[in-house]
Steps between C-alpha positions, in 0.01 A plus 500: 500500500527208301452553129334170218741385287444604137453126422213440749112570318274766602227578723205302372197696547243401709100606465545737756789668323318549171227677683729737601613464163171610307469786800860664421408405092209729542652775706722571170815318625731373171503070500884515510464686863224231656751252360782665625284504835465188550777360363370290195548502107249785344347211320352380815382841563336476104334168576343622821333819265399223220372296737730195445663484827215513846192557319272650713722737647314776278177457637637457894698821433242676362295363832752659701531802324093572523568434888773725528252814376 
């Protein structure tokens, strides 16, 4: 298994991934884990939850949350 070189950036987040971000947020999980998750800076994980970074994840994941009731 190959492994990234320290020097190479992380995972940028796509608006899929910070659905699942706001879904794990609201099931209690700490924003260091869904970081650690997915292989990004916590700050990404802290823009996502302001809504700097996607916006409009919050209302799809909410969307999919009501559906999965």
């Amino acid at each position: 298994m190959s492994q990234k070189s320290p020097r190479q950036p992380s995972h940028r987040l796509t608006f899929n991934e910070a659905i699942e971000v706001w879904l794990l947020y609201w099931d209690g999980w700490f924003q260091n884990r869904i970081a650690a998750k997915f292989d990004v800076n916590p700050g990404r994980i802290s823009e996502v939850i302001h809504h700097e970074l996607h916006p409009g994840s919050y209302d799809k994941a909410l969307e999919v949350r009501g559906n999965a009731a």
